[in-house]
C-alpha positions as CSV (number, residue, x, y, z in Angstrom):
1,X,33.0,-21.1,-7.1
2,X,33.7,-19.1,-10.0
3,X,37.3,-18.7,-10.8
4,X,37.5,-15.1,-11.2
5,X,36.5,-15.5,-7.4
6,X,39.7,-17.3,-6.7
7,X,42.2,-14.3,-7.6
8,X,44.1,-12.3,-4.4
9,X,42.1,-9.7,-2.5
10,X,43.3,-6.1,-2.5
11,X,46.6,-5.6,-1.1
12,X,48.4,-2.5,-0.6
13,X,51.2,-1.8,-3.0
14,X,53.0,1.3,-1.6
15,X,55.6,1.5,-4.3
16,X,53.1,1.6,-7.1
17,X,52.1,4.8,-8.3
18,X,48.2,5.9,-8.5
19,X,48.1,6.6,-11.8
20,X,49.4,3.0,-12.6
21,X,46.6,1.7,-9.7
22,X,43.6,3.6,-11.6
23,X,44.6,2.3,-14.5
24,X,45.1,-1.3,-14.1
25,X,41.8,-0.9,-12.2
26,X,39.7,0.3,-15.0
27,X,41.8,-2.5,-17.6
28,X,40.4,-4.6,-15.1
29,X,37.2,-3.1,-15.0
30,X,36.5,-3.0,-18.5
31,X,38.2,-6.3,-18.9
32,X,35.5,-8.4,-16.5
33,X,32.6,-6.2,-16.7
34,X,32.6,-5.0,-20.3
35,X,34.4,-7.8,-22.1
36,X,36.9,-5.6,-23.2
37,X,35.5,-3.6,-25.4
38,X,36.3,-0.4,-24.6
39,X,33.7,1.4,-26.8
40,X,30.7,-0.5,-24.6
41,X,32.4,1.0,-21.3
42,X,33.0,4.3,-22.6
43,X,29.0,4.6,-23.9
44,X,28.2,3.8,-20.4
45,X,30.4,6.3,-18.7
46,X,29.2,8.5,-21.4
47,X,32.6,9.1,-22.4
48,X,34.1,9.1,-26.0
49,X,36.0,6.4,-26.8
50,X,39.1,8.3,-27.9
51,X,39.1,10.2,-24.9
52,X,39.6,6.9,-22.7
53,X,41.7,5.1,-24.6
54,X,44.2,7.7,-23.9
55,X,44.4,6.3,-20.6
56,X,46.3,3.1,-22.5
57,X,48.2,4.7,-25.3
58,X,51.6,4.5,-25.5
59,X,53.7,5.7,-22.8
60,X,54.8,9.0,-24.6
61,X,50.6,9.8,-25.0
62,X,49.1,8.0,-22.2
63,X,47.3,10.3,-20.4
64,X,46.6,9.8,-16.1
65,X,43.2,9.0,-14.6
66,X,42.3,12.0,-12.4
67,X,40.5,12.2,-9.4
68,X,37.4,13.9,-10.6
69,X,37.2,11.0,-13.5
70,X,37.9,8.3,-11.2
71,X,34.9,9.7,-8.9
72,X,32.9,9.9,-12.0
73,X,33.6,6.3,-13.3
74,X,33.2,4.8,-9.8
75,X,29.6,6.3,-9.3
76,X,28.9,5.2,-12.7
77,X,29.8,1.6,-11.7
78,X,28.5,2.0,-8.4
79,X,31.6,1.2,-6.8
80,X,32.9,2.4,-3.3
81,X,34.7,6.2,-3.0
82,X,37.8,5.7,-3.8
83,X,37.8,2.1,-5.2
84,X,39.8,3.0,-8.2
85,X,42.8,4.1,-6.4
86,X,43.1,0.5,-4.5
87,X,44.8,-1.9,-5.7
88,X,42.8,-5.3,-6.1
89,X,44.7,-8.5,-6.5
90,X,48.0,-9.1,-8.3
91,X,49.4,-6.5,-9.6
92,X,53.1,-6.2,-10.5
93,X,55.1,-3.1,-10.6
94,X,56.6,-3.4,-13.9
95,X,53.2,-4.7,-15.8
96,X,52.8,-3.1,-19.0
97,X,49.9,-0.5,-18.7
98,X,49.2,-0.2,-22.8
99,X,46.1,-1.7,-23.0
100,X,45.7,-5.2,-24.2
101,X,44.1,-8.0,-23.4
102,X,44.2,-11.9,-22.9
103,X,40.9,-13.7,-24.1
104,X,38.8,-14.6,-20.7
105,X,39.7,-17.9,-21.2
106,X,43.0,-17.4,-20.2
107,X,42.4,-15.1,-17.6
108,X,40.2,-18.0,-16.4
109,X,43.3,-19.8,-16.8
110,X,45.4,-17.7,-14.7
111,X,43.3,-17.3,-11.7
112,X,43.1,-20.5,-11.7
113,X,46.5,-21.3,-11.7
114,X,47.2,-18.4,-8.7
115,X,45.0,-20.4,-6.6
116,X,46.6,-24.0,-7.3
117,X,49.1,-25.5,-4.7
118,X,52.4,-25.6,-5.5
119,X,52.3,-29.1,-5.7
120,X,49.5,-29.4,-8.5
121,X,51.4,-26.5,-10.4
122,X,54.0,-28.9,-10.7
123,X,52.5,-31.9,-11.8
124,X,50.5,-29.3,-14.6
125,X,53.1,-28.1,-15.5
126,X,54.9,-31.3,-16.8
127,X,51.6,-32.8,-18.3
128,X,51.6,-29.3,-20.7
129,X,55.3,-29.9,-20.9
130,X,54.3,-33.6,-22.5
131,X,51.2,-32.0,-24.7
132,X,53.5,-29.4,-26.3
133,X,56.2,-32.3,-27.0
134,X,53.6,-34.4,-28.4
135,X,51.9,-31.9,-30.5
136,X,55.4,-30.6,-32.1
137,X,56.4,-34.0,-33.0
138,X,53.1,-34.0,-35.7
């Protein structure tokens, strides 16, 4: 199973706004199914680059994801009506919404680490603990 597979199914977050859903959707989106590059997604949207990376400017800037483009970018991607405005897996309230990335590996990582036990997190965590020791002491 791949681990991308491993991550939480959709839950409802009713406190979350839908802006802040559509967006962390399409991060996600162009995250996993463009490999970030948001100049690849925006081609295939046929949408200028500038024009979404508003979506993930700074707070002051950042402009919202209407319904119309949501639509749009959902046919595009031939994903359900209204899959944009779910949210799907973790997401926390007070995430960051500029856009930035972590390498795939890492995101690898950390759905990997989500579907651990509790138990084998523990035991991970100290053998990490003992790595980072090891490699300061050089």
């Amino acid at each position: 199973m791949a681990l991308t597979n491993l991550i939480t199914p959709a839950v409802p977050l009713p406190s979350m706004e839908i802006s802040q859903i559509r967006r962390h959707n399409l991060r996600r989106i162009i995250d996993e199914e463009f490999n970030g590059n948001l100049a690849e997604f925006s081609r295939f949207i046929g949408k200028d680059p500038s024009y979404i990376s508003r979506y993930f400017s700074n707070k002051n800037q950042m402009r919202n994801i209407g319904s119309t483009t949501a639509r749009t970018i959902e046919q595009r991607l031939k994903k359900p009506h209204g899959w944009l405005d779910q949210a799907h897996g973790a997401v926390r309230e007070d995430s960051d919404t500029t856009y930035h990335t972590l390498p795939k590996d890492a995101q690898n990582l950390a759905a990997a680490w989500q579907a651990l036990p509790k138990a084998y997190r523990e035991v991970l965590k100290e053998v990490i603990d003992t790595l980072l020791k090891t490699t300061r002491k050089r």
